[in-house]
C-alpha positions in Angstrom: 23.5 -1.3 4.9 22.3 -2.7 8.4 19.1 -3.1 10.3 18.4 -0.1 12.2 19.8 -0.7 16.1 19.7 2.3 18.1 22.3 3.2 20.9 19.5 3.2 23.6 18.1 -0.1 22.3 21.5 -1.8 22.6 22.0 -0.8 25.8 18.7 -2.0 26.8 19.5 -5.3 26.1 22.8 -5.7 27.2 20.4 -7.6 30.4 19.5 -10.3 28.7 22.7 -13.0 27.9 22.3 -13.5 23.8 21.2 -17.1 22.8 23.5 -18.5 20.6 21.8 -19.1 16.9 22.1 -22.8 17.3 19.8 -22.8 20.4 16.4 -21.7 19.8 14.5 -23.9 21.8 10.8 -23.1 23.4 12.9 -21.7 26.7 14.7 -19.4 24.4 11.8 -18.0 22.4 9.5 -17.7 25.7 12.5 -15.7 27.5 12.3 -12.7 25.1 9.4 -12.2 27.5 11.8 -10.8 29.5 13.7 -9.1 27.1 13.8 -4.9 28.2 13.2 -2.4 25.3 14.2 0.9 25.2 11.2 3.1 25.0 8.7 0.0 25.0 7.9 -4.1 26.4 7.6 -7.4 25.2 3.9 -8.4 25.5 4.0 -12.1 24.9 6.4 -14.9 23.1 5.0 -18.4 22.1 6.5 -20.9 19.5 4.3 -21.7 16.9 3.9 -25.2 15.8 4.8 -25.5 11.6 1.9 -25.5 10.2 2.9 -26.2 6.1 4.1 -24.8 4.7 4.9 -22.3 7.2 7.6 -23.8 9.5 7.6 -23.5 13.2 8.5 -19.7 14.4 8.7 -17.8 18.0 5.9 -15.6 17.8 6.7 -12.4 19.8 4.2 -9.5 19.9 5.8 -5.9 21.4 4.4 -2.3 22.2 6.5 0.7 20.7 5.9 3.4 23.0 3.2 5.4 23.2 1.0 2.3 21.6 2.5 0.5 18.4 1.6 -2.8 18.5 4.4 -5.2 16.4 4.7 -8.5 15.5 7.9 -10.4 15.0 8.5 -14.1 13.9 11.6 -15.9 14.1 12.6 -19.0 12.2 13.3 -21.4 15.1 15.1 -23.2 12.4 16.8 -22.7 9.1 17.0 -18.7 9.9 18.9 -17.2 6.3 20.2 -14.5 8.4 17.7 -11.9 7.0 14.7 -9.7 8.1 11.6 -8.9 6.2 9.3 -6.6 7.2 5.9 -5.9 5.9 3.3 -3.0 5.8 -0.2 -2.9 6.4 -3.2 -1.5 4.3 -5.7 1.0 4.8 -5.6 2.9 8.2 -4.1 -0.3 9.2 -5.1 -0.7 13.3 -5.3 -4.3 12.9 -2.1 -6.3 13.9 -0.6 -9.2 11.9 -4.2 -8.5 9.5 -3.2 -9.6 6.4 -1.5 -13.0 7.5 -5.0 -14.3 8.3 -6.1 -14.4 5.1 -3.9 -16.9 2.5 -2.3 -13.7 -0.1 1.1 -12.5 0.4 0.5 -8.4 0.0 1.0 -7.1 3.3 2.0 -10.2 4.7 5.0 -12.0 6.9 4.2 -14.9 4.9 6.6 -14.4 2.0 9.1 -14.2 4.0 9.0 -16.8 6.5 8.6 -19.1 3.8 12.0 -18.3 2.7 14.0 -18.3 6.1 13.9 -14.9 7.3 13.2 -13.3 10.3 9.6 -11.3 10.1 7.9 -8.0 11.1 5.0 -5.7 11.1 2.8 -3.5 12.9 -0.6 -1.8 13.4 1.5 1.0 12.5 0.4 2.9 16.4 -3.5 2.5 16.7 -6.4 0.4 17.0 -9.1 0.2 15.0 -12.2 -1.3 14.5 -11.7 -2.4 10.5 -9.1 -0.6 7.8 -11.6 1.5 7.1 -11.9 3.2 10.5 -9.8 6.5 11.1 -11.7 7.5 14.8 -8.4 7.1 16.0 -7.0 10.0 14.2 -9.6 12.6 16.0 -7.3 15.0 17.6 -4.2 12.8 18.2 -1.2 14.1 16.3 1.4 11.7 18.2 -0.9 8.4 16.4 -1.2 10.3 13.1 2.5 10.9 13.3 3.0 7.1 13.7 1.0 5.9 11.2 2.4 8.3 8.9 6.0 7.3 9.3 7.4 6.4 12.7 5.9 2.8 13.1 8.1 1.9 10.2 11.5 2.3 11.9 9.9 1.4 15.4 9.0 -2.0 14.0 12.2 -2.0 12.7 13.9 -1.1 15.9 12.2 -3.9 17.7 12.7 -6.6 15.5 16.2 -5.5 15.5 16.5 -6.3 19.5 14.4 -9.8 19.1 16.7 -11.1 16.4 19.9 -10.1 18.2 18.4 -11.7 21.3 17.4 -14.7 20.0 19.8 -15.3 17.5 23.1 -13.9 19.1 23.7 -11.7 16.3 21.8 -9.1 14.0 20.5 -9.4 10.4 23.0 -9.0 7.9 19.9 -7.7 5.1 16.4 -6.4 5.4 13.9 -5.8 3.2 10.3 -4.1 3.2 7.4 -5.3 1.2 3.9 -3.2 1.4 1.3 -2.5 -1.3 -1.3 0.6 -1.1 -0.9 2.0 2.0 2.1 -0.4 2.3 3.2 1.2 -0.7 3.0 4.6 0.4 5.3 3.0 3.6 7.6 1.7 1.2 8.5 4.8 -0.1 8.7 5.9 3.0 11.3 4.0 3.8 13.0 5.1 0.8 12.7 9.1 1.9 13.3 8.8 6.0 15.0 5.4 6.6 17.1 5.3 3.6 20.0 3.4 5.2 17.2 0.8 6.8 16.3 -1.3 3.7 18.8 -3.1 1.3 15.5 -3.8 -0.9 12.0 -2.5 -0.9 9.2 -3.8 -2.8 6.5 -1.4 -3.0 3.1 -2.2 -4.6 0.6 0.4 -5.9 1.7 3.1 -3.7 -1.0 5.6 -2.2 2.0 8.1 -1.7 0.2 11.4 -1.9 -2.5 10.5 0.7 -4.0 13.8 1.2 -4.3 14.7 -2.7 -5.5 11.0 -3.6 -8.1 9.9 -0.7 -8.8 13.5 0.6 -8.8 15.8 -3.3 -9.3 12.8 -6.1 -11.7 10.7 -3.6 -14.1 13.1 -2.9 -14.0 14.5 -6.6 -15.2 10.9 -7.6 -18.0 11.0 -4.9 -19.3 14.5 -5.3 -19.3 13.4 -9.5 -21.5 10.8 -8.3 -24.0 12.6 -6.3 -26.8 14.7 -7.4 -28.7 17.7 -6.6 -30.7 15.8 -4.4 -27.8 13.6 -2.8 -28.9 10.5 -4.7 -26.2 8.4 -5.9 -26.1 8.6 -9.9 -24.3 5.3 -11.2 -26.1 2.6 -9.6 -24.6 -0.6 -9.1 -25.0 -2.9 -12.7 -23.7 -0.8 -15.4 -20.0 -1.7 -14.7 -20.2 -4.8 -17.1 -22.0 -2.8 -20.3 -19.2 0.0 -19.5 -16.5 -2.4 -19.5 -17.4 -4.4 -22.7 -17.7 -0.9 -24.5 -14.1 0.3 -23.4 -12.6 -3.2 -24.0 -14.3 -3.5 -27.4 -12.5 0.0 -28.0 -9.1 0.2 -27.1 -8.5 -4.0 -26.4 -6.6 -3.9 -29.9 -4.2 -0.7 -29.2 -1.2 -2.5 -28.7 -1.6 -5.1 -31.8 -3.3 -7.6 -29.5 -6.7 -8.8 -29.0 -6.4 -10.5 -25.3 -8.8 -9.0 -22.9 -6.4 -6.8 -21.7 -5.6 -2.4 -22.0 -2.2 -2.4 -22.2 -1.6 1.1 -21.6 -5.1 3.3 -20.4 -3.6 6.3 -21.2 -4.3 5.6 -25.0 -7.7 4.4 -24.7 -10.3 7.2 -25.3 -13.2 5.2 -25.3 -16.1 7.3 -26.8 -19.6 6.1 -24.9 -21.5 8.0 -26.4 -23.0 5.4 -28.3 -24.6 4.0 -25.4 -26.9 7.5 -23.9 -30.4 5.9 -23.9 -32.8 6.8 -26.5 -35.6 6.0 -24.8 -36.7 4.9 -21.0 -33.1 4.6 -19.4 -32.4 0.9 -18.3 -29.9 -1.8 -17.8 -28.3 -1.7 -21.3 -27.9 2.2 -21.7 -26.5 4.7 -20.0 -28.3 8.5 -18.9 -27.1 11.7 -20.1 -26.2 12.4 -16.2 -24.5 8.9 -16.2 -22.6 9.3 -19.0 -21.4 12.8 -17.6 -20.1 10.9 -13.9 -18.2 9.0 -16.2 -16.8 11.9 -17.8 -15.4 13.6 -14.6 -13.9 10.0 -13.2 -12.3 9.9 -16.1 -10.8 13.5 -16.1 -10.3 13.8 -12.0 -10.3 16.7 -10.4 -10.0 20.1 -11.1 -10.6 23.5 -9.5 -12.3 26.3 -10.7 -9.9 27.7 -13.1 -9.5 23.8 -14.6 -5.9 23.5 -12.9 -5.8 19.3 -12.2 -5.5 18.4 -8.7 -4.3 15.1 -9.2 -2.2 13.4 -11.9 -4.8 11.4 -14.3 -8.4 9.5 -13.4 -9.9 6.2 -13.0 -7.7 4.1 -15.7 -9.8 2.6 -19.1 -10.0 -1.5 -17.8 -10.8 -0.9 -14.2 -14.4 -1.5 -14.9 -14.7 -4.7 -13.5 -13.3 -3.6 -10.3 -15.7 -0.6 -9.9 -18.0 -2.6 -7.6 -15.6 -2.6 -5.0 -14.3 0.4 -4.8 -16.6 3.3 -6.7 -20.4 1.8 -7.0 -21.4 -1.3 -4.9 -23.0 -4.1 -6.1 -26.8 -5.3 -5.6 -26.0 -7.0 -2.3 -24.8 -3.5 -0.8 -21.2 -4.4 -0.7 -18.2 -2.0 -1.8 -17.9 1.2 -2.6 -14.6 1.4 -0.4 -13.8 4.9 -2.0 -17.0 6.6 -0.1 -15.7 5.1 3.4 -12.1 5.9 2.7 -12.7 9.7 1.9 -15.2 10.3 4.4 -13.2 8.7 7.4 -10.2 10.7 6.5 -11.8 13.8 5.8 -13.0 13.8 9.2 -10.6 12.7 11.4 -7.6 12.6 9.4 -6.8 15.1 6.7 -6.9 18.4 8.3 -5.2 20.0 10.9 -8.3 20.9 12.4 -10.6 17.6 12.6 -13.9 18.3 11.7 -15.0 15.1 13.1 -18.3 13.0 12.3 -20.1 15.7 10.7 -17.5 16.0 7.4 -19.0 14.8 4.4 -16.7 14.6 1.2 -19.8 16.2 -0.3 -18.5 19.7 1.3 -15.1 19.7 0.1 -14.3 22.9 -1.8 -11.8 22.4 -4.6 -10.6 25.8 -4.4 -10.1 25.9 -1.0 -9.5 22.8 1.0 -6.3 21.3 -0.9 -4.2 24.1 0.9 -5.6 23.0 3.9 -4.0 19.3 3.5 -0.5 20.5 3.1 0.2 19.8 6.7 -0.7 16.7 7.4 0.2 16.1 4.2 4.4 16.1 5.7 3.5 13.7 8.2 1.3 11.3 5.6 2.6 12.0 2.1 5.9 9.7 0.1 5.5 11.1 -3.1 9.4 12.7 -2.9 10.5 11.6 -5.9 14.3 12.7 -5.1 15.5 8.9 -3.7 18.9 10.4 -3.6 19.9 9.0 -0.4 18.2 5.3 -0.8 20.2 5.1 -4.2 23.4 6.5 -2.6 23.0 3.7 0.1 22.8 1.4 -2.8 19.4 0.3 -2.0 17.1 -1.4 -4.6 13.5 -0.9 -5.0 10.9 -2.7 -7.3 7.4 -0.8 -7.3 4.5 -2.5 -9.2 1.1 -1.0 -9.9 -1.8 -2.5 -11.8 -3.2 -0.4 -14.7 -6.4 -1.9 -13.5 -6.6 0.1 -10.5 -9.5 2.2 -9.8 -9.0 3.4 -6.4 -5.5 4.5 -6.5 -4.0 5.8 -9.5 -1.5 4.2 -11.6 -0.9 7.8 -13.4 0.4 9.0 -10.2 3.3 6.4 -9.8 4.3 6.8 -13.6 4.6 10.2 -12.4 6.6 9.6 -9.9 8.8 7.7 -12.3 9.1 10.1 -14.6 10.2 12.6 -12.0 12.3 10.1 -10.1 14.7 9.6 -13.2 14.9 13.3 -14.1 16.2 14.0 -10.7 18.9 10.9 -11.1 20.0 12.3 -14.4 17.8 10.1 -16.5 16.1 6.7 -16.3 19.0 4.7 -17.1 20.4 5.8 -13.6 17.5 5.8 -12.1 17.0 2.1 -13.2 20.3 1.1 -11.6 18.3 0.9 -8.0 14.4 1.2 -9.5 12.5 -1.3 -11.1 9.1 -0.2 -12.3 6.6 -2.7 -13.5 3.3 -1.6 -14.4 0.4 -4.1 -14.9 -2.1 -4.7 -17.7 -5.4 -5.8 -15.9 -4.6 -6.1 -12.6 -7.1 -4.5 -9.7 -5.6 -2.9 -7.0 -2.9 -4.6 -4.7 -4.3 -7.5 -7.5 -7.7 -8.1 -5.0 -10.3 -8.9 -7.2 -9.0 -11.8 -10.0 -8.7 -10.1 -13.6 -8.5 -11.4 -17.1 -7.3 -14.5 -17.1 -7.3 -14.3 -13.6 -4.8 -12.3 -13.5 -4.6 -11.4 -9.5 -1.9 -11.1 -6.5 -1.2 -14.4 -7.3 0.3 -14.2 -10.6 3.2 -11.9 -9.1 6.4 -12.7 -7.3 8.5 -9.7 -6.9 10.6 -10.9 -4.2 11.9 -13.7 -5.9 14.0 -11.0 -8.7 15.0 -8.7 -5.2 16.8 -11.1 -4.0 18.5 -12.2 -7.7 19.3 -8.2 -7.7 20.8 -7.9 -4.4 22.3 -11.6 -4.2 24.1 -11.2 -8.2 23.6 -7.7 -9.2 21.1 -9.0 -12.0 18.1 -6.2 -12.6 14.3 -7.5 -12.6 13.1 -7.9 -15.8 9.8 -9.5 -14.6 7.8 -9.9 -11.7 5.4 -12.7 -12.7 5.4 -15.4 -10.8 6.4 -19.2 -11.7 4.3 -21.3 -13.1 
């Protein structure tokens, strides 16, 4: 399996003399300036100082025809001979975002720790936070890039900068995204499937349209009343969470803070309903009942689910964030998420700045996402050709997670093996590692601080492509 090197790109280059690997001076990172690109330019190339425990890389930043913007960072020393290339989360629209902060999910910084050769992209927009899909608003060609193409544009790119620089192409590349980084991951795995010797693909948003567009809006119209007033207020996360924990803590033999599997935890609240003025340490017959439909997610008319599972038993502590804000006015992620893409992003039609997830009809709009839902949507569970390639894939998912659903990549699991003729095959190029306690993409620190942090899953990717050796663990070091 190679890097993906188009014809056209090759020939493109064929201006520029290749630098031999031993030489990668300031002069030789600064002329990729110069470097022509099939279908796209070189916007700038500095060297970057090492900085530990980053070492000193040539920073190059490129345009993709029509407009995604791509980072690429070469070793100017030590280079194993490898690329890594990394997603980005959200809508993305923010170059290099995650490598400003000091986390590894979505980020270069994994892998130019380790020698390689690194990439990533806006993924074909601009925009003003992750949050932000104004972009989207009648532009197919920047939906369509998002959706799939900036993955093997970045790719394409990198491939020319590495060649350039180095004399000679990467002999292995791997991705790494979580969220919507995961959803890229998999991707990879259905459109690129020759692209990536390993992929490492963290809580995957792969059904897009169902999950932010179906489940997101389900969760904000449970959480809305007749009057438009916001039922769970921000505080009751903690006397929800001790309830479930005190509940299903123990179902797997263990007392340790942690719900080992959600899916067994049937938590009966009931206990809680206020008998008499409702306040901070009870919870309203109408509270009580938004609890009931997150739990059960949504459903049409005739009771048919929408979308595999609800918000998992254990996420409580991470409900702030994403479902009901806290007393400062931060969070509640979901509510910006589902309205953004409602409006610009999940219909063929845009309805624009108008759309409310309050109007979504659960009878009638999930048709109406199946066709953005091809350009968006990685939940293909038949991997056929990735696995035929002999690629191998570790995907990871907190059962924590309260904005995108760990039921959903269990079902991809499940449905993944029965297409390879059962999960010992399947397991021969997928490892699947699910969580207890961790939030999404591992954000907010769980028990025992359990958090991005904790987790190395590229350290057993490389044991499995280097030896053969399967993951059996993607905990990190200590």
């Amino acid at each position: 399996m190679k890097t993906f090197f188009s014809a056209a790109l090759a020939a493109g280059v064929l201006g520029l003399c290749a630098i031999p690997a031993s030489a990668q001076s300031a002069d030789n990172c600064t002329a990729l300036s110069n470097l022509p690109l099939a279908g796209g330019f070189v916007t700038s190339a500095r060297v970057v100082a090492a900085a530990d425990p980053l070492p000193a890389y040539c920073e190059v930043r490129a345009t993709a025809l029509p407009a995604i913007s791509i980072e690429v960072r070469l070793p100017t020393e030590n280079w194993n001979g490898k690329l890594y290339q990394a997603g980005c989360g959200g809508f993305c629209g923010i170059l290099g975002r995650a490598d400003a902060g000091s986390g590894w999910i979505n980020a270069m910084r994994p892998g130019l720790l380790k020698g390689y050769a690194t990439a990533t992209s806006d993924s074909g927009h601009h925009g003003l936070s992750v949050v932000d899909a104004a972009w989207a608003m009648g532009n197919p060609n920047a939906e369509r890039d998002w959706g799939w193409r900036s993955i093997g544009e970045t790719n394409r790119v990198a491939g020319a900068l590495i060649e350039a620089f180095y004399g000679q192409a990467s002999d292995q590349a791997i991705f790494q995204g979580c969220s919507t980084g995961g959803r890229m991951a998999h991707m990879a795995a259905l459109r690129y499937p020759d692209m990536f010797n390993g992929i490492i693909s963290g809580a995957p948003a792969m059904d897009y349209t169902g999950l932010v567009a179906t489940k997101m809006s389900w969760l904000m119209q449970a959480n809305t009343d007749e009057n438009g007033e916001t039922i769970l207020k921000p505080g009751k996360d903690a006397l929800i969470g001790e309830a479930v924990m005190a509940a299903c803590d123990g179902l797997d033999g263990e007392m340790d803070g942690l719900i080992s599997d959600p899916r067994q935890c049937t938590a009966d609240l009931s206990a809680l309903q206020c008998t008499g003025a409702p306040g901070a340490d009870c919870l309203t017959k109408a509270e009580l009942g938004v609890i009931a439909k997150w739990r059960q997610g949504p459903v049409n008319s005739a009771g048919e689910q929408l979308y595999p599972g609800g918000i998992p038993a254990g996420s409580e502590a991470f409900w702030w964030l994403w479902l009901t804000g806290n007393d400062k006015g931060a969070g509640r992620l979901v509510n910006a998420f589902t309205t953004n893409f409602g409006a610009y992003m999940a219909f063929e039609d845009d309805p624009g700045a108008s759309w409310s997830p309050q109007q979504f009809d659960f009878d009638e709009d999930p048709a109406l996402l199946d066709a953005k839902g091809t350009v968006y949507n990685s939940d293909n569970p038949d991997i056929s050709a990735f696995r035929e390639a002999g690629g191998k894939m570790i995907v990871w998912h907190g059962w924590a997670d309260a904005i995108v659903t760990p039921f959903k990549t269990v079902d991809w699991y499940d449905k993944a093996s029965e297409i390879a003729g059962g999960e010992d095959a399947l397991k021969e190029n997928v490892a699947l590692f699910m969580v207890p306690g961790l939030d999404h993409c591992g954000i907010l620190p769980g028990p025992g601080g359990i958090a991005q942090g904790s987790l190395d899953p590229l350290t057993p990717l490389e044991t499995w492509l280097e030896t053969g050796e399967q993951p059996t663990s993607i905990l990190a070091a200590q």
